[in-house]
Every structure is written in C-alpha cells, then in structure tokens.
GUKE-306446 format. One record per atom (N, C-alpha, C): residue number from 1; residue in one letter; chain; atom name; x, y negated, z. Coordinates in Angstrom, 3 decimals, always signed. Each point is the difference from the previous one (the first is absolute). Example, Ala and Ser with C-alpha at 12.3 -4.5 7.8 and 13.67 -1.06 7.14 Angstrom:
ATOM, 1, A, A, N, +13.190, +5.690, +7.800
ATOM, 1, A, A, CA, -0.890, -1.190, +0.000
ATOM, 1, A, A, C, +0.900, -1.200, +0.000
ATOM, 2, S, A, N, -0.350, -1.050, -0.720
ATOM, 2, S, A, CA, +0.820, -1.190, +0.060
ATOM, 2, S, A, C, -0.770, -1.090, +0.730
This chain:
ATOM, 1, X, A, N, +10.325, +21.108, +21.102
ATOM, 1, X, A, CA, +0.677, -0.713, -1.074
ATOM, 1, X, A, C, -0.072, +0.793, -1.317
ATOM, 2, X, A, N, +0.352, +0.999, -0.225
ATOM, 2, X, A, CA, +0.003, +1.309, -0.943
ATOM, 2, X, A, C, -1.658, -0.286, -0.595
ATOM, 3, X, A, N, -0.712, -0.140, +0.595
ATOM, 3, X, A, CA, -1.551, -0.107, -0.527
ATOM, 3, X, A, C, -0.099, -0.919, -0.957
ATOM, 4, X, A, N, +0.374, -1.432, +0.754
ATOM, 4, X, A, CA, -0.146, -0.863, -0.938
ATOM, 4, X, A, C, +0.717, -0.024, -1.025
ATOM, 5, X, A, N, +1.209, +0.594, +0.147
ATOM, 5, X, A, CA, +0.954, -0.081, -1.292
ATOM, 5, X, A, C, -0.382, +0.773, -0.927
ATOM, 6, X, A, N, -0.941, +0.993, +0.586
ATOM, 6, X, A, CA, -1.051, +1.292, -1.380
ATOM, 6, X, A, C, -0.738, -1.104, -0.472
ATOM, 7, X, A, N, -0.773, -0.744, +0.773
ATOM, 7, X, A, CA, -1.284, -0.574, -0.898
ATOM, 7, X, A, C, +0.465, -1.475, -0.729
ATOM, 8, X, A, N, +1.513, -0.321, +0.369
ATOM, 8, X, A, CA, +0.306, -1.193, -0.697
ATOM, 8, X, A, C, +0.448, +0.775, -1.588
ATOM, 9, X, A, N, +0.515, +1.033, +0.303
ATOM, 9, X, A, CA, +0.807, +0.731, -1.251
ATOM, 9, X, A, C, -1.635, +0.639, -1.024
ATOM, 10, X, A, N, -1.272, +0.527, +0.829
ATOM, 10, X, A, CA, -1.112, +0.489, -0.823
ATOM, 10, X, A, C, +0.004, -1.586, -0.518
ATOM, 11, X, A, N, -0.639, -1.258, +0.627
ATOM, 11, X, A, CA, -0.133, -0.851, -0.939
ATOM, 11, X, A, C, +0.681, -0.773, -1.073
ATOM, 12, X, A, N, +0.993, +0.222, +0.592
ATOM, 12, X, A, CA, +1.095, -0.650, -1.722
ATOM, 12, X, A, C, -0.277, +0.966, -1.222
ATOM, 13, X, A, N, +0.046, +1.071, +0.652
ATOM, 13, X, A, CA, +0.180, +1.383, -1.067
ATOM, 13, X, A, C, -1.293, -0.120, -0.786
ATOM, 14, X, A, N, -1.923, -0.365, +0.425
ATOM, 14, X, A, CA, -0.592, +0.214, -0.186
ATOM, 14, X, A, C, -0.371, -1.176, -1.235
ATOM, 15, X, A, N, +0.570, -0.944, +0.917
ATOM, 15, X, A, CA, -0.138, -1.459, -0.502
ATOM, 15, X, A, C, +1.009, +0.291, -1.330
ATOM, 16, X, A, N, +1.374, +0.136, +0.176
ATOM, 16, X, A, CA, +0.537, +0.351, -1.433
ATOM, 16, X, A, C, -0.470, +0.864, -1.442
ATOM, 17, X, A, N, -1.035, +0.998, +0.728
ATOM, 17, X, A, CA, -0.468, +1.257, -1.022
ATOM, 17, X, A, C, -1.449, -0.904, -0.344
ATOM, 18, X, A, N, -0.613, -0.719, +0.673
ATOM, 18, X, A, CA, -1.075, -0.552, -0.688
ATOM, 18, X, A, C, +0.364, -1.141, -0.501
ATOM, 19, X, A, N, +1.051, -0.748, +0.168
ATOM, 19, X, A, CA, +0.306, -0.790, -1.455
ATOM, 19, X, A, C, +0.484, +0.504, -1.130
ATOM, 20, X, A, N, +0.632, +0.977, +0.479
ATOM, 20, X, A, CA, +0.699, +0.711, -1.361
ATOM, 20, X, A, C, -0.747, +0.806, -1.345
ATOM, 21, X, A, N, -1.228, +0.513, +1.198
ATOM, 21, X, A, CA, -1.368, +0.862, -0.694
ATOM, 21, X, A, C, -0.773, -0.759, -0.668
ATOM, 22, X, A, N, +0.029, -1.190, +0.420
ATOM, 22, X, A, CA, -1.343, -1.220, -0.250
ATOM, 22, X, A, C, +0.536, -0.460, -1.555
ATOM, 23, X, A, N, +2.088, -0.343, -0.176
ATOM, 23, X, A, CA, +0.720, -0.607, -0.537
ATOM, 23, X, A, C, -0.874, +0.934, -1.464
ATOM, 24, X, A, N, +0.100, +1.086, +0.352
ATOM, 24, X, A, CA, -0.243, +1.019, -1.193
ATOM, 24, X, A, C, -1.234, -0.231, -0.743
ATOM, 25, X, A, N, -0.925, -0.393, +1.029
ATOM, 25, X, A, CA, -1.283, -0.557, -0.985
ATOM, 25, X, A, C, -0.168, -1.422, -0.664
ATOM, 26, X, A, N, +0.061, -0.991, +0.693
ATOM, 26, X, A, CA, +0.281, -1.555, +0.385
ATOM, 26, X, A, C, +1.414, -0.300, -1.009
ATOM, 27, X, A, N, +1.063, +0.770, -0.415
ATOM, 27, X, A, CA, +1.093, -0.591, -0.553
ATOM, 27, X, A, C, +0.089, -1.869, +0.618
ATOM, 28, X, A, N, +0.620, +0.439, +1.403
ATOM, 28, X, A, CA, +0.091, -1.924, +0.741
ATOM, 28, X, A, C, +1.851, -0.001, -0.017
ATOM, 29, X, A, N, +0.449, +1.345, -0.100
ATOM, 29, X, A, CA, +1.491, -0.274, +0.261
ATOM, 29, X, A, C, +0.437, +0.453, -1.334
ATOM, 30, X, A, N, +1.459, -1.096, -0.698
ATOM, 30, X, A, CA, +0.163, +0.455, -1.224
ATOM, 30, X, A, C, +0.944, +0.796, +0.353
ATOM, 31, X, A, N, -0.147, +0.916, -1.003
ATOM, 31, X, A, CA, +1.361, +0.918, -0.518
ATOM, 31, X, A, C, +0.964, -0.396, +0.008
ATOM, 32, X, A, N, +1.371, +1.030, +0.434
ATOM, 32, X, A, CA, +1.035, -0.630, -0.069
ATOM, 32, X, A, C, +0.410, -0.029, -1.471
ATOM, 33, X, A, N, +0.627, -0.772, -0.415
ATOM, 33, X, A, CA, +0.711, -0.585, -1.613
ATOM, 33, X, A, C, +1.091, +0.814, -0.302
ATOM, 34, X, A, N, +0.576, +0.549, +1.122
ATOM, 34, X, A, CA, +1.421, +0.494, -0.914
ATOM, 34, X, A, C, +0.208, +1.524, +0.314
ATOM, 35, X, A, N, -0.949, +0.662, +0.280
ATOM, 35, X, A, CA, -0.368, +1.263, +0.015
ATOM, 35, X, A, C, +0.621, +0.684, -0.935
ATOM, 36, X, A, N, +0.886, +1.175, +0.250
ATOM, 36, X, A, CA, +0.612, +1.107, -1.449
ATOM, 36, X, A, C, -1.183, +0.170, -0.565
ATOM, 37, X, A, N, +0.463, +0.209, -1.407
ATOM, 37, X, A, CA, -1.059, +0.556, -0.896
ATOM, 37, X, A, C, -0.911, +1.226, +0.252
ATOM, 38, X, A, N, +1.258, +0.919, +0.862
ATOM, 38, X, A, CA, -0.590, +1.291, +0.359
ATOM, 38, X, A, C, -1.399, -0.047, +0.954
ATOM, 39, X, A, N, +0.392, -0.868, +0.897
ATOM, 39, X, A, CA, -1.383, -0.647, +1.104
ATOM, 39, X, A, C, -1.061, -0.306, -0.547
ATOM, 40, X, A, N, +0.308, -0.953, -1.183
ATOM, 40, X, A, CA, -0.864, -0.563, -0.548
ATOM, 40, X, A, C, -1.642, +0.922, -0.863
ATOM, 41, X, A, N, +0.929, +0.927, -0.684
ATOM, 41, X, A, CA, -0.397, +1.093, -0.303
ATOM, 41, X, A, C, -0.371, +0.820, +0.822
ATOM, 42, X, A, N, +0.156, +0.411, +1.274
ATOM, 42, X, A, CA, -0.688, +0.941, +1.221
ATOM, 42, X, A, C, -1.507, -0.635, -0.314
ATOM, 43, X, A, N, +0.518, -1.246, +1.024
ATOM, 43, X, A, CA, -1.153, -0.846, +0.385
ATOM, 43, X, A, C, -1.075, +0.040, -1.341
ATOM, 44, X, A, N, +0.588, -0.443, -0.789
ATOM, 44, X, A, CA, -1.227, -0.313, -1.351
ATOM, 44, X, A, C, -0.762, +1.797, -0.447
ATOM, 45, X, A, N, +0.800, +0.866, +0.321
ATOM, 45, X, A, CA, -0.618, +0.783, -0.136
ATOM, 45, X, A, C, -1.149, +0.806, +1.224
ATOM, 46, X, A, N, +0.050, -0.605, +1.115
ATOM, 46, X, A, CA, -0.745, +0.222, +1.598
ATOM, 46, X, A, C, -0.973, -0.978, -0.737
ATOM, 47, X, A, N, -0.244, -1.237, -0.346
ATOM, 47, X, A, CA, -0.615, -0.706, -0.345
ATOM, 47, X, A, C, -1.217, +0.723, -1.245
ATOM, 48, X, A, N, +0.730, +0.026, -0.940
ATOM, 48, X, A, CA, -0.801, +0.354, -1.321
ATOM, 48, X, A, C, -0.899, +1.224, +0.382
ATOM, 49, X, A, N, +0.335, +0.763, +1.137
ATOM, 49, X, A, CA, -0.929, +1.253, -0.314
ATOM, 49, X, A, C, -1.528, -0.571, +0.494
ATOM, 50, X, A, N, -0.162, -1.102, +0.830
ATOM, 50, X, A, CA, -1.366, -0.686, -0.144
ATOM, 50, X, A, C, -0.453, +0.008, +1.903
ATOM, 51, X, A, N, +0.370, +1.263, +0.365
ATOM, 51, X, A, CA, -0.490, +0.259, +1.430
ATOM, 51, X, A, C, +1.388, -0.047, +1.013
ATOM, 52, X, A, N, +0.642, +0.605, -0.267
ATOM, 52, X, A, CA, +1.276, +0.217, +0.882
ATOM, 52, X, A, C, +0.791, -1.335, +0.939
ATOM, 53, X, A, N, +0.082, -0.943, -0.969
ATOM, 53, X, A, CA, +0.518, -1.228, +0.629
ATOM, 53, X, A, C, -1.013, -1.023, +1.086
ATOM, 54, X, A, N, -1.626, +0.544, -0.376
ATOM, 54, X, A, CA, -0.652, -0.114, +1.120
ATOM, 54, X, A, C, -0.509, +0.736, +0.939
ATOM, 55, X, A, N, +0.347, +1.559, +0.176
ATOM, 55, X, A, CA, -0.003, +0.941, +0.614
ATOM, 55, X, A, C, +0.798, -0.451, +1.008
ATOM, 56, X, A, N, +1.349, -0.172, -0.473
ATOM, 56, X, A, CA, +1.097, -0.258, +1.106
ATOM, 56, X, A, C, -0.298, -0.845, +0.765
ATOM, 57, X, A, N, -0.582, -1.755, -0.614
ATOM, 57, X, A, CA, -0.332, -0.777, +0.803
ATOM, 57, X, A, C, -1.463, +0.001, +0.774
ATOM, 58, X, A, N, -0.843, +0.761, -0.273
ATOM, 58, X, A, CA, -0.762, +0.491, +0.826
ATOM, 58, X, A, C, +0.524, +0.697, +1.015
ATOM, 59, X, A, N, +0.945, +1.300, -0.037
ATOM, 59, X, A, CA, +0.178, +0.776, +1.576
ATOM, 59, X, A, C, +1.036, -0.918, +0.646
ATOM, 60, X, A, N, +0.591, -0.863, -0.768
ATOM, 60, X, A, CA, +0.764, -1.170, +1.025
ATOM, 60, X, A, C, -0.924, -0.807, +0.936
ATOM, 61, X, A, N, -0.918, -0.702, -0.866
ATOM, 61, X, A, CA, -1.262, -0.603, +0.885
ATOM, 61, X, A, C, -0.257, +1.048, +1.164
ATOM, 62, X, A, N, -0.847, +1.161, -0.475
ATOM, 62, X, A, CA, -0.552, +0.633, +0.984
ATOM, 62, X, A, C, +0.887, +0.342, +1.048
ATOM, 63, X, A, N, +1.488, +0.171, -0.143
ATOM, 63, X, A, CA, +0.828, +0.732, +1.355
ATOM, 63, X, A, C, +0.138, -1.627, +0.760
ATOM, 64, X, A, N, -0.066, -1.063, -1.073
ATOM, 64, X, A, CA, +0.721, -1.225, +1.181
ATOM, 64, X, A, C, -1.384, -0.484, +0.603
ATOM, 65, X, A, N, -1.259, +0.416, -0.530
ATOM, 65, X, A, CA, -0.758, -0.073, +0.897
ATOM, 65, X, A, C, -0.347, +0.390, +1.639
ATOM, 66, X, A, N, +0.085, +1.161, -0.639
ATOM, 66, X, A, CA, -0.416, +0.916, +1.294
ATOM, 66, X, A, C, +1.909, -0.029, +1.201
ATOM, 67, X, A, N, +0.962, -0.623, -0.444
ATOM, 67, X, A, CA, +0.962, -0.229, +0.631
ATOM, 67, X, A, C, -0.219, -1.291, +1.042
ATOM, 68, X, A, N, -0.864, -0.828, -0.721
ATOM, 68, X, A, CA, -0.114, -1.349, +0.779
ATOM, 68, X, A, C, -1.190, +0.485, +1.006
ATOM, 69, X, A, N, -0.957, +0.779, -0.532
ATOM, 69, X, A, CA, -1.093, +0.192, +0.875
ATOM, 69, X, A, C, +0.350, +1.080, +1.124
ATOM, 70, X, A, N, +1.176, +0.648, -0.321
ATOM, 70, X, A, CA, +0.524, +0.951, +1.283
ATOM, 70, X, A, C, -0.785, +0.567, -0.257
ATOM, 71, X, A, N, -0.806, +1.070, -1.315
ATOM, 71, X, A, CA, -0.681, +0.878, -0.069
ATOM, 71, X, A, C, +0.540, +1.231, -0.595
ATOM, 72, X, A, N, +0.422, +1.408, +0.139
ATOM, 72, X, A, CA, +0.415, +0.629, -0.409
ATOM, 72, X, A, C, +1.552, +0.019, -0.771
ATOM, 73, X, A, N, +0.794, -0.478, +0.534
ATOM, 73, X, A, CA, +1.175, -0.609, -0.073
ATOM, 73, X, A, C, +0.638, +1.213, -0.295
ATOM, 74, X, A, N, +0.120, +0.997, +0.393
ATOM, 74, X, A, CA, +0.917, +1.116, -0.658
ATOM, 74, X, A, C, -0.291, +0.367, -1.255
ATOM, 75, X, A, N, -1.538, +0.047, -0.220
ATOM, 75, X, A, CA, -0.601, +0.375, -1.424
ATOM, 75, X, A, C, +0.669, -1.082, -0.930
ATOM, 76, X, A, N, -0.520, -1.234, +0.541
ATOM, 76, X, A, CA, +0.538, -1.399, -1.071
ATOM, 76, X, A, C, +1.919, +0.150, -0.110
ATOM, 77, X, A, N, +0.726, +0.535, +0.830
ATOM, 77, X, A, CA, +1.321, +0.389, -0.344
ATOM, 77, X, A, C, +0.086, +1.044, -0.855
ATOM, 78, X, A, N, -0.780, +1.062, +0.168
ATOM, 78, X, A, CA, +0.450, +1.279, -1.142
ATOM, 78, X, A, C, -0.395, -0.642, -1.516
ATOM, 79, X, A, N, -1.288, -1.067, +0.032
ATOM, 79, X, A, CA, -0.858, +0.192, -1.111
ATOM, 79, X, A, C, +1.262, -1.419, -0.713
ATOM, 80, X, A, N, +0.886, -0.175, +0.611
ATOM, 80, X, A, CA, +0.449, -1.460, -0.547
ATOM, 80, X, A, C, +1.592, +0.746, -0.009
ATOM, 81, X, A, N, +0.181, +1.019, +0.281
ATOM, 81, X, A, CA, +1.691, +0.313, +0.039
ATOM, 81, X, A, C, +0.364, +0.320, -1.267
ATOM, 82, X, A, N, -0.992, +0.778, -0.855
ATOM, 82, X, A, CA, +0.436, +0.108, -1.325
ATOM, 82, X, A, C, +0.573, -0.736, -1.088
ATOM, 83, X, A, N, -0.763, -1.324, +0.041
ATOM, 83, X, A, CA, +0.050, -1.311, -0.596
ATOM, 83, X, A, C, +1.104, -0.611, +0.224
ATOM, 84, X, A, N, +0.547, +0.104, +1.582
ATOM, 84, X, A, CA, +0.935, -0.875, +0.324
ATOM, 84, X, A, C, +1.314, +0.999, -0.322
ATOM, 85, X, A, N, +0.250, +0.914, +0.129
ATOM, 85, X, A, CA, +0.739, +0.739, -0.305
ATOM, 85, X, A, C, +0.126, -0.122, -1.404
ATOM, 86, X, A, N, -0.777, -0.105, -1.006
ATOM, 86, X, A, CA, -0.086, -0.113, -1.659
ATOM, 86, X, A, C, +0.925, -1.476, -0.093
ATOM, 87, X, A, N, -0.572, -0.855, +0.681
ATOM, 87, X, A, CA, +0.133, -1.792, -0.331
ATOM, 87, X, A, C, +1.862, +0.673, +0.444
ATOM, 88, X, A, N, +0.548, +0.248, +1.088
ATOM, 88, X, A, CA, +1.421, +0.104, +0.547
ATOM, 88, X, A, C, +0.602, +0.527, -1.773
ATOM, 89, X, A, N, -0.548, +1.387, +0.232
ATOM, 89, X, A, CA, +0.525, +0.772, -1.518
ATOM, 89, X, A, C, +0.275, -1.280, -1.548
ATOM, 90, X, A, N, -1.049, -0.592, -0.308
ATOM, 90, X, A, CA, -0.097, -0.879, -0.840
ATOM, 90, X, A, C, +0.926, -0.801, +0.078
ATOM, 91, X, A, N, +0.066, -0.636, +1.100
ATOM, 91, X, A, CA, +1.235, -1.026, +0.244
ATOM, 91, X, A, C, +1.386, +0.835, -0.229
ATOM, 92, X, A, N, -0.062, +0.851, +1.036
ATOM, 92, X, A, CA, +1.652, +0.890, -0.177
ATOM, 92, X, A, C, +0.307, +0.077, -1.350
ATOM, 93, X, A, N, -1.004, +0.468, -0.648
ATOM, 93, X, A, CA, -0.031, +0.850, -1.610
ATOM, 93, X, A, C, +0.376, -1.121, -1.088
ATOM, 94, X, A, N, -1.173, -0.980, +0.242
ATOM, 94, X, A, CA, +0.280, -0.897, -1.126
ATOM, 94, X, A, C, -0.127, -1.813, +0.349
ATOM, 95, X, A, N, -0.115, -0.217, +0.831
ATOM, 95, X, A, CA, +0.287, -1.377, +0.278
ATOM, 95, X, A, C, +0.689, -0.883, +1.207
ATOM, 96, X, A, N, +1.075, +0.864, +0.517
ATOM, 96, X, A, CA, +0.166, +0.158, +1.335
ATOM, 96, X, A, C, +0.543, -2.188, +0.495
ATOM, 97, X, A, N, -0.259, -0.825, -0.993
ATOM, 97, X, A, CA, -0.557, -1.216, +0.120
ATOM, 97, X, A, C, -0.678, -0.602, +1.314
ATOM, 98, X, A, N, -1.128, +0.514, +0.017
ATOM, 98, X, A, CA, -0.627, -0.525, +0.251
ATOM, 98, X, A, C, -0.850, +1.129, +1.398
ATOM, 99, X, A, N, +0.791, +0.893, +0.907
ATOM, 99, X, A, CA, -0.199, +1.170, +0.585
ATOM, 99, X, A, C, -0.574, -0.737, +1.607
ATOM, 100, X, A, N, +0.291, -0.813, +0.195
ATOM, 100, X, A, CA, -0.443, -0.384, +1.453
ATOM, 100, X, A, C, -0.818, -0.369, +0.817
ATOM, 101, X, A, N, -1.300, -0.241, -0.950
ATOM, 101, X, A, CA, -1.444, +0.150, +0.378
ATOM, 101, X, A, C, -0.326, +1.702, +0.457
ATOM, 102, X, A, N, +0.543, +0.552, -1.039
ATOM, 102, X, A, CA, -0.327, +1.463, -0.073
ATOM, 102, X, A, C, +0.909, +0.639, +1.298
ATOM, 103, X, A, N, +1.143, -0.586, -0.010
ATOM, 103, X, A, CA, +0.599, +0.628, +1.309
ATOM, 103, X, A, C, -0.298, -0.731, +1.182
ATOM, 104, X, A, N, -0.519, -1.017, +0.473
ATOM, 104, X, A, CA, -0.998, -0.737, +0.943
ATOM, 104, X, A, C, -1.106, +1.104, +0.137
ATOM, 105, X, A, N, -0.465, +0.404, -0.773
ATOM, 105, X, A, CA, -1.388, +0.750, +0.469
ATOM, 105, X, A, C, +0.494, +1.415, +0.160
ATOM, 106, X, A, N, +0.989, +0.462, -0.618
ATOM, 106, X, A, CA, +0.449, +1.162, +0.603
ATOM, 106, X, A, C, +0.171, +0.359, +1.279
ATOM, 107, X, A, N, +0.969, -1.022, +0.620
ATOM, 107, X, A, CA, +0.362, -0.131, +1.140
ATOM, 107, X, A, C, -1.257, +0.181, +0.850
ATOM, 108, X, A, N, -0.711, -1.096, -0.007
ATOM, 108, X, A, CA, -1.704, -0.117, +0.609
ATOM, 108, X, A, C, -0.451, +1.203, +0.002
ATOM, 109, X, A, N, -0.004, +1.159, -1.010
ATOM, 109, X, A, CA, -0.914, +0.695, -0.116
ATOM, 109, X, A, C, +0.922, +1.442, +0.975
ATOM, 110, X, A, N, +1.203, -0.384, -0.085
ATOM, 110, X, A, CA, +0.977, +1.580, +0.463
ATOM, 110, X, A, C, -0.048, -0.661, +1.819
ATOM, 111, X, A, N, +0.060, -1.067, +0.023
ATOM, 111, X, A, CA, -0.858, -0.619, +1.424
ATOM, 111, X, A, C, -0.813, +0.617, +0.909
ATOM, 112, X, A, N, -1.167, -0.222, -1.115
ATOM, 112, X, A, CA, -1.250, +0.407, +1.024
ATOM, 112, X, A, C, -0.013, +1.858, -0.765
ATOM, 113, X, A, N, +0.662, +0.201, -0.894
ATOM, 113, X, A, CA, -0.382, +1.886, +0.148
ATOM, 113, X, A, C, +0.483, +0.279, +1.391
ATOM, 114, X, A, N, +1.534, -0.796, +0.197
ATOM, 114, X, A, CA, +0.572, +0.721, +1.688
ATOM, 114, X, A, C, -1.049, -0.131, +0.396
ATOM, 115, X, A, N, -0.264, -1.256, +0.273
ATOM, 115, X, A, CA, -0.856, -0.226, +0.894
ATOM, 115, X, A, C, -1.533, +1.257, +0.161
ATOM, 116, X, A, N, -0.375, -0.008, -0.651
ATOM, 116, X, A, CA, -1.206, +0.785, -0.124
ATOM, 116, X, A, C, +0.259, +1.495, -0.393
ATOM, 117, X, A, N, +1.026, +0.776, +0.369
ATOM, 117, X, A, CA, +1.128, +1.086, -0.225
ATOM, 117, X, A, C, -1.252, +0.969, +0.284
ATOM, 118, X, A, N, -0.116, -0.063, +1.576
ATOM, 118, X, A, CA, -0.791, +0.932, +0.689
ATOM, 118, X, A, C, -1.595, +0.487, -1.110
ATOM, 119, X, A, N, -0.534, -1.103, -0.380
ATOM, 119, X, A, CA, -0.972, +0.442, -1.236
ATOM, 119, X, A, C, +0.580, +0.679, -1.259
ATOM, 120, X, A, N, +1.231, -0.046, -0.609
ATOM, 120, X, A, CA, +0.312, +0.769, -1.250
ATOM, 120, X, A, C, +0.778, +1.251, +0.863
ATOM, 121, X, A, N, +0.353, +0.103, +1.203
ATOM, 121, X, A, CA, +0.790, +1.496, +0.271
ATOM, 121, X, A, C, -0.752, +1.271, +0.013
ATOM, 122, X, A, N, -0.672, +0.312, -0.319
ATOM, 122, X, A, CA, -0.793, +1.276, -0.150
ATOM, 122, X, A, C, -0.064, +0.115, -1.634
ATOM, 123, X, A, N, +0.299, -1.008, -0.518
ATOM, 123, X, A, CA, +0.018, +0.008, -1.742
ATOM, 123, X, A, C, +1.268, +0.962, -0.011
ATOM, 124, X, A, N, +1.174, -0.112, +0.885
ATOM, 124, X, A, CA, +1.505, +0.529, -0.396
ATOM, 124, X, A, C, +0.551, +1.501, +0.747
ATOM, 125, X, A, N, -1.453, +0.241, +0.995
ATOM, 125, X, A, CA, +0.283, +1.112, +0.544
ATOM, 125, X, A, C, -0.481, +1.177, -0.252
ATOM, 126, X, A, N, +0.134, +1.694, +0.347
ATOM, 126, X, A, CA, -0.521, +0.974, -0.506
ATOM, 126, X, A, C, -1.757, -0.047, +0.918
C-alpha cells in the first residue's frame, strides 16, 4: 500500500511542477489580481532580470519530469527543494493569500523526502 501511495504522491507532485514550470513559459494561468504590492514587486523583479523566471520554470519541468518517469527521484527532490522552499518563504513573507498550492506541494515533497530518507542519510552523518 505505502508504494502506491509514493507513486500516487510522485505523480501529483510531478504533474503539479510541470504545470507550474510550463505556466512560466506559456503564461495559460492568470495572475492573481489582488496580490500586495510588495509581491508584486518580488515577482516583477524575478521576471525583469530576463533568465531567472525561466530558470525556475525550467528546473520545475525537469524535477516533475523525471518524478513521473520514476527516474532519479531523490536528485529531482534536492534539485526542486530550493524553489519550493523559496515559493513557502514568498507566501509567508509577502502574500500569505494565496499559500495553498505552495503548501500542497510542500507537503508532497516532505512526503516522499521521508519516504526516500535512506538516500539523503549519509548527507547528515559524519
């Protein structure tokens, strides 16, 4: 049972990070409207530097890829924890609105780290 509940949780998770990555190129989902100014200003400034706002949605693509394909799944968690950890911060910090996509994938992602524990424990030991 535990198995399937890993690979139902890799595909939502994967499936969520490649719409979200894709959203970044494609603009298919609008912005939210009533965003603090302060957000507004993050975001527009991740945006303006030219690469960054598709950087992000590129390593989103690539981790929810290789999540659906069950390929290197611990790598696609380290290489995607940064981001998701940033998106939590952002919300806490300045738009805490609209936080529950971001804490949906949190959850997903602090999920399968248990889950996949035994691959990051030599990261925490001498």
């Amino acid at each position: 049972m535990n198995e399937k509940i890993v690979k139902i949780v890799q595909i939502v998770l994967g499936l969520l990070l490649i719409v979200f990555g894709a959203n970044k190129f494609l603009n298919f989902m609008p912005s939210p409207e009533n965003m603090p100014e302060s957000a507004v200003d993050f975001m527009s400034a991740i945006y303006n530097t030219g690469y960054l706002f598709k950087f992000i949605g590129f390593v989103e693509i690539v981790s929810g890829i290789l999540l659906l394909i069950n390929k290197w799944v611990p790598f696609a968690l380290l290489l995607i924890a940064p981001i998701i950890v940033n998106i939590i911060l952002f919300h806490l910090a300045l738009d805490m609105g609209s936080i529950m996509p971001g804490a949906v994938i949190l959850i997903l992602i602090v999920y399968l780290f248990y889950y996949y524990w035994n691959k990051f424990e030599s990261l925490f030991t001498k």
